[in-house]
N, CA, C and O atoms as a GROMACS GRO file, in nm:
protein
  268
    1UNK      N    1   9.196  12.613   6.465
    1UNK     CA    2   9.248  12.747   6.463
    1UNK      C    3   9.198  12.821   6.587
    1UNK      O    4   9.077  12.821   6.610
    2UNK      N    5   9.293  12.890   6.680
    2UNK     CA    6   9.254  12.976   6.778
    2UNK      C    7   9.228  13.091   6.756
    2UNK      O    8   9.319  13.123   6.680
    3UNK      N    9   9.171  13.170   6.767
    3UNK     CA   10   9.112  13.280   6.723
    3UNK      C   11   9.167  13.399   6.842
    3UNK      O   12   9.154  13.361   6.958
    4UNK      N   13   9.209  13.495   6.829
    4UNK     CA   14   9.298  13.628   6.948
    4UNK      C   15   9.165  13.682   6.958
    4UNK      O   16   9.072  13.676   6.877
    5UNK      N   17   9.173  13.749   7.097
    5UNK     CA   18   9.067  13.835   7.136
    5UNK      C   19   9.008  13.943   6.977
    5UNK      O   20   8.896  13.991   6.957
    6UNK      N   21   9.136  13.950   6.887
    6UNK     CA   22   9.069  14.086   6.797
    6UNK      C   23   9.014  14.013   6.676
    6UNK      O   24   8.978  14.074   6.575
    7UNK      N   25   9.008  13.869   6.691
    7UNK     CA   26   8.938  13.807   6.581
    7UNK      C   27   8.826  13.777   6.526
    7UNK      O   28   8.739  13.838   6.588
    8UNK      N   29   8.775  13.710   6.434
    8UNK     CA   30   8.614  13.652   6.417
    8UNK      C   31   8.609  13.582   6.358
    8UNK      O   32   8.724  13.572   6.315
    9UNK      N   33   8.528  13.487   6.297
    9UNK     CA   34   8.510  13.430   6.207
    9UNK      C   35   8.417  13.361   6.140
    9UNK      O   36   8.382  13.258   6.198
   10UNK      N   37   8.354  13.388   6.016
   10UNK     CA   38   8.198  13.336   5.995
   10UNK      C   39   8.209  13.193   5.965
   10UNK      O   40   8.311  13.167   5.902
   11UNK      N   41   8.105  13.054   5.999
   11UNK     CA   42   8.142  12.946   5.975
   11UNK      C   43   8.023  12.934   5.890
   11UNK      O   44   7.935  13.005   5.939
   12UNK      N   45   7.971  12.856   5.751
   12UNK     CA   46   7.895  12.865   5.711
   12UNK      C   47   7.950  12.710   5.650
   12UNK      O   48   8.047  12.669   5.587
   13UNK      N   49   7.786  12.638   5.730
   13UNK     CA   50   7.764  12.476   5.633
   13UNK      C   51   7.699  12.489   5.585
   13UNK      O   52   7.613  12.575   5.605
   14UNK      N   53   7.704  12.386   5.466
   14UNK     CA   54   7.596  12.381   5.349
   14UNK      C   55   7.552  12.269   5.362
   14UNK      O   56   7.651  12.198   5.345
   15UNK      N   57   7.440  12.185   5.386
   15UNK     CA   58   7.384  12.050   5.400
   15UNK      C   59   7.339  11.994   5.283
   15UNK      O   60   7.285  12.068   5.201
   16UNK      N   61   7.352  11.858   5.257
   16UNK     CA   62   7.299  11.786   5.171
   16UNK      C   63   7.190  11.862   5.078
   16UNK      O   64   7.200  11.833   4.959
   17UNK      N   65   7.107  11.937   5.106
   17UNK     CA   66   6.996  11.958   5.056
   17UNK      C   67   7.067  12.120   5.008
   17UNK      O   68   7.006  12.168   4.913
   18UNK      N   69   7.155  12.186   5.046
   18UNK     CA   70   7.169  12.303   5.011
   18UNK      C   71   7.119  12.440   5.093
   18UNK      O   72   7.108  12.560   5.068
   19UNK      N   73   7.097  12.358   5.196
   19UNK     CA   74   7.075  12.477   5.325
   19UNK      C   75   7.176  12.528   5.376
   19UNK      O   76   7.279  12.460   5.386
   20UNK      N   77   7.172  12.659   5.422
   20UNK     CA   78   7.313  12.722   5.506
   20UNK      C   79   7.254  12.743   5.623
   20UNK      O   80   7.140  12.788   5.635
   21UNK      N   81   7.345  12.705   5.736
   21UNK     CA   82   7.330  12.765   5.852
   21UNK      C   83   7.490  12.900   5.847
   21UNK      O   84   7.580  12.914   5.764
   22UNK      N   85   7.464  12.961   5.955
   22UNK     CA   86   7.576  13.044   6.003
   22UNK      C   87   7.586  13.072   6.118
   22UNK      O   88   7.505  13.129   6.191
   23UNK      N   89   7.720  13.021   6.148
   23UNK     CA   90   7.763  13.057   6.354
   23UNK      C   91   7.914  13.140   6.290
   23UNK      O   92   7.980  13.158   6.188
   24UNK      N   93   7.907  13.168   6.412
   24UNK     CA   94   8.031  13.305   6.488
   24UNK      C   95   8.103  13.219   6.582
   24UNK      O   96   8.059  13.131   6.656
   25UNK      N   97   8.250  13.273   6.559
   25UNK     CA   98   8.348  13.234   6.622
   25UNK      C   99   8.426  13.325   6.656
   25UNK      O  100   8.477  13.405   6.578
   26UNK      N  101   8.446  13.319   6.809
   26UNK     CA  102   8.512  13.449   6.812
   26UNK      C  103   8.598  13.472   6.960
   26UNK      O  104   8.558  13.408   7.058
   27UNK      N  105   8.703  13.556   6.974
   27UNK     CA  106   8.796  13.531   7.070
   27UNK      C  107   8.716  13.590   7.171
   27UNK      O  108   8.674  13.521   7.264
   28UNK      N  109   8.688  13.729   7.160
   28UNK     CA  110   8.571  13.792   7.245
   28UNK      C  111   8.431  13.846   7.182
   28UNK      O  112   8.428  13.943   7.106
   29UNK      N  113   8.329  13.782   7.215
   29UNK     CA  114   8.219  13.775   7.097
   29UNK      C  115   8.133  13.942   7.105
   29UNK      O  116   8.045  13.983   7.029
   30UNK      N  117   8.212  14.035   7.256
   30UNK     CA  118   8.171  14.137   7.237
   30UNK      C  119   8.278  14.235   7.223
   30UNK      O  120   8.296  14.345   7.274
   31UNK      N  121   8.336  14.173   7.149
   31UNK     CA  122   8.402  14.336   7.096
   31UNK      C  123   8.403  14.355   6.958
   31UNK      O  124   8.332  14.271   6.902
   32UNK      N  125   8.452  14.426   6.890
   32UNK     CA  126   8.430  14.447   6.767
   32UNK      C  127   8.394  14.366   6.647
   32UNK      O  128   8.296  14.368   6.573
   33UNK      N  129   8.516  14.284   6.650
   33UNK     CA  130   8.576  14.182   6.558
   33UNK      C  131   8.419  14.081   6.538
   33UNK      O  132   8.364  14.052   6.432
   34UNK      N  133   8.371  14.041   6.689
   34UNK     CA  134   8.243  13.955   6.698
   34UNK      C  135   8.115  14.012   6.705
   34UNK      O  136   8.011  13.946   6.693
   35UNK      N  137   8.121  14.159   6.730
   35UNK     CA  138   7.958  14.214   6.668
   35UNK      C  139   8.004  14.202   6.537
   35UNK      O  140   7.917  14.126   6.494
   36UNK      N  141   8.085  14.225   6.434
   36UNK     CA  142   8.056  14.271   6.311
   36UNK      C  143   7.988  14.142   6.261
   36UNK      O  144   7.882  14.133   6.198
   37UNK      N  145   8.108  14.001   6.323
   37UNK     CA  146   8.052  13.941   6.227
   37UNK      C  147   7.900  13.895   6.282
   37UNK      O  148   7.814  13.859   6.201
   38UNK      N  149   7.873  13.900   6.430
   38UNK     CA  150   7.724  13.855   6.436
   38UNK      C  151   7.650  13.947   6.325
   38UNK      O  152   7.592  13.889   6.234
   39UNK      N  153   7.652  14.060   6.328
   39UNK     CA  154   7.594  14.144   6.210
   39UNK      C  155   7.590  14.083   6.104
   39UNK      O  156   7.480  14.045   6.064
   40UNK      N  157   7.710  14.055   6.026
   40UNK     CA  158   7.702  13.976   5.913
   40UNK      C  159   7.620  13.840   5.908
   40UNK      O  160   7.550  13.798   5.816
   41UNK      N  161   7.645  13.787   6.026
   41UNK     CA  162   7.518  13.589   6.010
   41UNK      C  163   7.395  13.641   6.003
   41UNK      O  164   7.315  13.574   5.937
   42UNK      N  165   7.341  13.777   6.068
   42UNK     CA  166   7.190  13.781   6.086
   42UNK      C  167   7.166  13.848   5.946
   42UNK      O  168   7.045  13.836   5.926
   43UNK      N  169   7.231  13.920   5.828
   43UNK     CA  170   7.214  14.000   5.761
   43UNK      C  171   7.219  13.845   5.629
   43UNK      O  172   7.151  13.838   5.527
   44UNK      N  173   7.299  13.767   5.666
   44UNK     CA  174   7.318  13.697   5.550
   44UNK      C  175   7.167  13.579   5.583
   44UNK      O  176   7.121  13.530   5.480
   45UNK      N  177   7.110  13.544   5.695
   45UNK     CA  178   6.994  13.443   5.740
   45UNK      C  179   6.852  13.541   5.692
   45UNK      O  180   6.744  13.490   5.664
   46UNK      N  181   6.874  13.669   5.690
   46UNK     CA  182   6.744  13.733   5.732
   46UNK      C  183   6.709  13.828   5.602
   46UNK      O  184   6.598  13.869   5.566
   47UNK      N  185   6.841  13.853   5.540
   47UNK     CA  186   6.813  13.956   5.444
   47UNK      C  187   6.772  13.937   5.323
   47UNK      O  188   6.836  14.020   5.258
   48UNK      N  189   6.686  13.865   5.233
   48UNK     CA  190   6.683  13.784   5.121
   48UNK      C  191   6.699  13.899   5.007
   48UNK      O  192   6.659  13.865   4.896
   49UNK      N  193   6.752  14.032   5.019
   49UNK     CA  194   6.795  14.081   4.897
   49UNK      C  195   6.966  14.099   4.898
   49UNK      O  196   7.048  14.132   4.811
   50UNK      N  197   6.977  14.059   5.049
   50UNK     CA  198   7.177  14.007   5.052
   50UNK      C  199   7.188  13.877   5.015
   50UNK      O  200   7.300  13.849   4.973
   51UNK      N  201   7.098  13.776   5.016
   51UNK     CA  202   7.118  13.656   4.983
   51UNK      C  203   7.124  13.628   4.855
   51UNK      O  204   7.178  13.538   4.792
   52UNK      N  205   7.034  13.757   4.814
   52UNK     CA  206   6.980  13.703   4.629
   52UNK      C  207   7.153  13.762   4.566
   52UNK      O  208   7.231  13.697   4.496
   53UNK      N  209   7.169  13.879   4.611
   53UNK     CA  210   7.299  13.924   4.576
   53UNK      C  211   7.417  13.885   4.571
   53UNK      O  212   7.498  13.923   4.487
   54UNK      N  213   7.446  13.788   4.678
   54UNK     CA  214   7.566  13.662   4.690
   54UNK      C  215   7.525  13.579   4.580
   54UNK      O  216   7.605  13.549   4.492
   55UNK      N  217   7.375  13.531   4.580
   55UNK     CA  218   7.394  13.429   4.522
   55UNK      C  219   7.491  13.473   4.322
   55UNK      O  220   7.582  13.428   4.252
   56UNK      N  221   7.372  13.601   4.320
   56UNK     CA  222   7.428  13.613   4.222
   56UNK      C  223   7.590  13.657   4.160
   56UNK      O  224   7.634  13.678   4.047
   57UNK      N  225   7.637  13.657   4.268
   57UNK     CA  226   7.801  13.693   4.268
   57UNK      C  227   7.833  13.544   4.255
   57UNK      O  228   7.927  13.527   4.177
   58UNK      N  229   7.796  13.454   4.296
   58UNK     CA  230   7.874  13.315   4.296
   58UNK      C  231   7.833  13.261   4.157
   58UNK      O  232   7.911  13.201   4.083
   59UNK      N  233   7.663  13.295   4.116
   59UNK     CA  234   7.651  13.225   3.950
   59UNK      C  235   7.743  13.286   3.833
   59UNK      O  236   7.791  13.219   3.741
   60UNK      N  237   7.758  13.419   3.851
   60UNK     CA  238   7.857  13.490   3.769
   60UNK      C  239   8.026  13.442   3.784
   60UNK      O  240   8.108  13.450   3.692
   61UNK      N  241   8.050  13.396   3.905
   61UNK     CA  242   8.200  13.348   3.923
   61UNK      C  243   8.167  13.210   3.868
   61UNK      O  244   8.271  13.162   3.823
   62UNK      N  245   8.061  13.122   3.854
   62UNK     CA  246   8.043  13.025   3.804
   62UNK      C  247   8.019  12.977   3.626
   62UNK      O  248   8.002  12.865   3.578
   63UNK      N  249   8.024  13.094   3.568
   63UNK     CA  250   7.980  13.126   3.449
   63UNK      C  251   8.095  13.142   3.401
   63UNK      O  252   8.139  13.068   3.312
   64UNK      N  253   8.175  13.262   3.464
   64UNK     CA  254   8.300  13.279   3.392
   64UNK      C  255   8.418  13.143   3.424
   64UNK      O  256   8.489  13.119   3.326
   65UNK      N  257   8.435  13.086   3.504
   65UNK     CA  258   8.475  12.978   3.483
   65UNK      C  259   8.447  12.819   3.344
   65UNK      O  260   8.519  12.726   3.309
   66UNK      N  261   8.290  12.868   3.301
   66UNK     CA  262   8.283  12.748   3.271
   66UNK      C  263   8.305  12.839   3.074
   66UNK      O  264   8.284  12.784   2.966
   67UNK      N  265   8.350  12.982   3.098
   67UNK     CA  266   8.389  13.031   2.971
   67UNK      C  267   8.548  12.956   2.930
   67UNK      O  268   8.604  12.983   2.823
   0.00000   0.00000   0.00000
């Protein structure tokens, strides 16, 4: 996928063990589209009360599924 100058995009792997990394992709990594999301990789690596908060959004989407 090519990405236009007004784009971004967060890439997030999950490794064997359950680690995430996060990189940025982006048409121009300084304009809007690519500060936000650098904002977003450092907030999701660094913030462990945004992390605890995802997580818990994904156990709850995981719960109601297994209703």
């Amino acid at each position: 996928m090519e990405l236009k100058n007004n784009q971004a995009a967060l890439i997030l792997d999950v490794d064997e063990d359950g680690s995430v990394s996060v990189n940025v992709a982006s048409g121009d990594p300084d304009g809007p589209a690519g500060a936000i999301c650098q904002a977003i990789a450092v907030k999701l690596m660094q913030d462990e009360d945004f992390q605890a908060e995802i997580m818990e959004m994904i156990e709850g989407d995981d719960e109601k599924q297994d209703a």
